[in-house]
SEGU-263962 format. One line per 5 residues: number of its first residue (from 1); their letters; for each residue z, y, x negated of C-alpha. Coordinates in Angstrom, 3 decimals. Each point is the difference from the previous one (the first is absolute). Last residue first. Example, Ala and Ser with C-alpha at 12.3 -4.5 7.8 and 13.67 -1.06 7.14 Angstrom:
<pts>
2	SA	7.140 -1.060 -13.670; 0.660 -3.440 1.370
</pts>
This chain:
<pts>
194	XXXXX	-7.961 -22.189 34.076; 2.582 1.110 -2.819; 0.058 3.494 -1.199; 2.679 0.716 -3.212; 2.809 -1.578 -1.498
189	XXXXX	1.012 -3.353 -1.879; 3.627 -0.571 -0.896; 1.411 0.774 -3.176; 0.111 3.443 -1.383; -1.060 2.734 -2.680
184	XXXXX	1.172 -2.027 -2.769; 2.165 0.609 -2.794; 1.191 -3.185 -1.749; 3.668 -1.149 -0.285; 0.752 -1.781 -3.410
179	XXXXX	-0.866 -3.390 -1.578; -0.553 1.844 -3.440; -2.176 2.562 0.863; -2.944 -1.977 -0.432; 1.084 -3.129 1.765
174	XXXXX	0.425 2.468 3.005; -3.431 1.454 -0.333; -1.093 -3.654 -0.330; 1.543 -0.698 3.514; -1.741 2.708 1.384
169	XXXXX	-3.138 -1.324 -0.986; 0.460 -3.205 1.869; 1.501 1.173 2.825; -2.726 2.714 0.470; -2.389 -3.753 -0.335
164	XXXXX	1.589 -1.334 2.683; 0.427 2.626 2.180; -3.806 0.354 -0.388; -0.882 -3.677 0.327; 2.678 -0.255 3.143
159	XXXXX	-1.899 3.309 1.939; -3.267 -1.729 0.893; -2.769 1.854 -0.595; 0.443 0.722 -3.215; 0.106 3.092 -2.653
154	XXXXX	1.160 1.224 -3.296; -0.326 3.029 -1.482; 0.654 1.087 -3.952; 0.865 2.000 -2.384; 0.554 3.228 1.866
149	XXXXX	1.754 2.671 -2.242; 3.253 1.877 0.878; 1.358 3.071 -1.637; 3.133 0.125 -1.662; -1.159 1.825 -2.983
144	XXXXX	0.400 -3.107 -2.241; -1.920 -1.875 2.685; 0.756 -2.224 2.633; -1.885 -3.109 0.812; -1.500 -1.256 3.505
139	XXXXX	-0.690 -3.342 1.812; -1.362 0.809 3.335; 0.417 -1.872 3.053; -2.652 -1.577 2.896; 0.020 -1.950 3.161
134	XXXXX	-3.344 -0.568 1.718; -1.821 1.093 2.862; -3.907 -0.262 0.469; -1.543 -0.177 -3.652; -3.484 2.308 0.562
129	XXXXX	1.656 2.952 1.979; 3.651 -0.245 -1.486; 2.988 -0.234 2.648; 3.264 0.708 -1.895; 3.327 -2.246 -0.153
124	XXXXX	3.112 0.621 -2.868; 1.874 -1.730 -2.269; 2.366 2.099 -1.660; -0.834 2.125 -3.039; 0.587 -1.849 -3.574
119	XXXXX	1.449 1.442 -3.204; -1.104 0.171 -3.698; 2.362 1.834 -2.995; 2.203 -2.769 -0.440; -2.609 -2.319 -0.519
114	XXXXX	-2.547 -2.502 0.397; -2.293 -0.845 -2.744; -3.736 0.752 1.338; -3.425 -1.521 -0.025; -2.558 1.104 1.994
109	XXXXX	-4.081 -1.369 0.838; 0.425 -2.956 -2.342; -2.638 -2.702 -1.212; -1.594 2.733 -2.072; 3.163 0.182 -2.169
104	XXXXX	0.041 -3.979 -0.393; -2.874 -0.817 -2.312; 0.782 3.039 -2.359; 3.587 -0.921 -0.354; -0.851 -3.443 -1.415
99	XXXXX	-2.204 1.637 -2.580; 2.756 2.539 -1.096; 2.767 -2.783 0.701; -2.031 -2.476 -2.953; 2.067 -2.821 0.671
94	XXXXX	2.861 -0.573 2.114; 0.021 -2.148 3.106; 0.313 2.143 2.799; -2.398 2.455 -1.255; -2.493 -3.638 0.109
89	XXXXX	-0.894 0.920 3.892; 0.884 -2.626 2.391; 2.608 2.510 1.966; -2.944 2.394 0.231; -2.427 -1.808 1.296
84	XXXXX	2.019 -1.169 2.925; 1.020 3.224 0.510; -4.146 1.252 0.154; -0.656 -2.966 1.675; 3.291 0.928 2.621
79	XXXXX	-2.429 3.665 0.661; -0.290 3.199 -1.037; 3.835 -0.381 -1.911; 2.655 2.394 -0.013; 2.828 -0.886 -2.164
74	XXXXX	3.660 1.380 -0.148; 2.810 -1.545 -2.432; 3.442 0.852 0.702; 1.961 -2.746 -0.205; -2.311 -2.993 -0.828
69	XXXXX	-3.419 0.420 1.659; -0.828 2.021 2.931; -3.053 -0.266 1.353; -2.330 1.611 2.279; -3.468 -1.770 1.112
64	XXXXX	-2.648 3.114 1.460; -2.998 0.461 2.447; -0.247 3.709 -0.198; 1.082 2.771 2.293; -2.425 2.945 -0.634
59	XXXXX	0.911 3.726 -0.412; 3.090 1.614 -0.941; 0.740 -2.309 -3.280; -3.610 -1.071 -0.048; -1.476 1.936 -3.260
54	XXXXX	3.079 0.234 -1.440; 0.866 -3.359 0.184; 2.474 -1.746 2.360; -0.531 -0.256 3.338; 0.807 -3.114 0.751
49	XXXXX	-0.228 -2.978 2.901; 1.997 -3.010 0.080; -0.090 -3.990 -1.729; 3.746 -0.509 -1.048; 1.459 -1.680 -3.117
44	XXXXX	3.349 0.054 -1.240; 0.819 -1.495 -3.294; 3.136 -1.329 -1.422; -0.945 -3.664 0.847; -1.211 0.236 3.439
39	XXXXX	-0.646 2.909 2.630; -1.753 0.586 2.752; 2.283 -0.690 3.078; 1.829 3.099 -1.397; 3.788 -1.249 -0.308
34	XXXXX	2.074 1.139 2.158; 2.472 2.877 0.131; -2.629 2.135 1.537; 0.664 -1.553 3.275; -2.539 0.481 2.761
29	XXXXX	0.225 0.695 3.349; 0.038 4.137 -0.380; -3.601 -0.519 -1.621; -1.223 -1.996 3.188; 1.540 2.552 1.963
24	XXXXX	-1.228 3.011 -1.659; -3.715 -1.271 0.381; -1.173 -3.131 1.137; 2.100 -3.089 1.452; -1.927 -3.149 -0.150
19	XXXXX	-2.457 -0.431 2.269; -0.113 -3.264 2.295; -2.221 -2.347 -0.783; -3.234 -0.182 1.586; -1.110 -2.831 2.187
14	XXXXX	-1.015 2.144 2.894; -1.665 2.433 -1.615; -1.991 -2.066 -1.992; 0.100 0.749 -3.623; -3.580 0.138 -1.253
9	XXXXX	-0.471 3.479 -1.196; 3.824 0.188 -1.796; 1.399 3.009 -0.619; 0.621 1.891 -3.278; -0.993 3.551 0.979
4	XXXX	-3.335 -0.943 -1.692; -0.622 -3.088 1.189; 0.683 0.928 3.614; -2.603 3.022 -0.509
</pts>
């Protein structure tokens, strides 16, 4: 049980480190104005949960790696061999694309260009039965009609990779609307905290 709610079976109790802040006040205490501790050269990457096929969207959280590469780029991965895979891949250096582009597309579980017409929800805390507590957003789109569609969820236990990562996104929203204000539902994490 430890393992799964992210704790460690053979800290001793009396050498432990001190928690860091969980919940609301860990996500008040940080600065989005920083950096994500993930990123280099244009690319962010972060290692999270998703929900984001059909078939798991309201369902399953799955072992994921998010990126976003150049300005609005977003990539979800299975795994960083799957990434790693993918950056090596001969579509980056020209030659037959229709081959090229066959190798990659199973590598992928969601690829989207951020835009104008996607938005973020705040970062927010829930209790799940087989994860323990984690922190979790939702990356939507808007429709011609208005209506909004769920692309994607993301989740983590600890509250930095998700603010992160909403950071992240939200800052390709902005690059797609010029370097404009985004809409988003809110900033600071909500929700139960234990």
């Amino acid at each position: 049980i430890l393992m799964q709610r992210g704790g460690d079976p053979h800290a001793d109790s009396a050498t432990a480190a001190v928690p860091p802040p969980r919940g609301a006040d860990a996500c008040r205490s940080q600065t989005h104005a920083e950096a994500p501790a993930h990123s280099m050269h244009g690319v962010v990457q972060i290692e999270c949960l998703a929900r984001c096929s059909l078939r798991t969207l309201n369902k399953v959280w799955k072992p994921s790696v998010v990126i976003i590469k150049g300005h609005r780029e977003l990539l979800v991965f299975r795994n960083s061999s799957d990434w790693a895979q993918y950056r090596t891949a001969s579509v980056h250096r020209g030659g037959d694309i229709v081959q090229a582009m066959k190798a990659v597309t199973p590598l992928i579980k969601l690829h989207v260009m951020l835009s104008a017409v996607h938005v973020t929800d705040e970062v927010k805390a829930k209790e799940y039965k087989t994860f323990g507590p984690l922190h979790h957003f939702t990356l939507s789109e808007t429709g011609a009609e208005g209506k909004e569609k769920v692309i994607a969820k993301f989740a983590s236990r600890g509250a930095r990779e998700c603010l992160d990562l909403r950071s992240a996104i939200n800052a390709g929203i902005r690059n797609a609307r010029g370097g404009g204000s985004f809409r988003s539902s809110g900033g600071d994490a909500t929700g139960r905290y234990s």
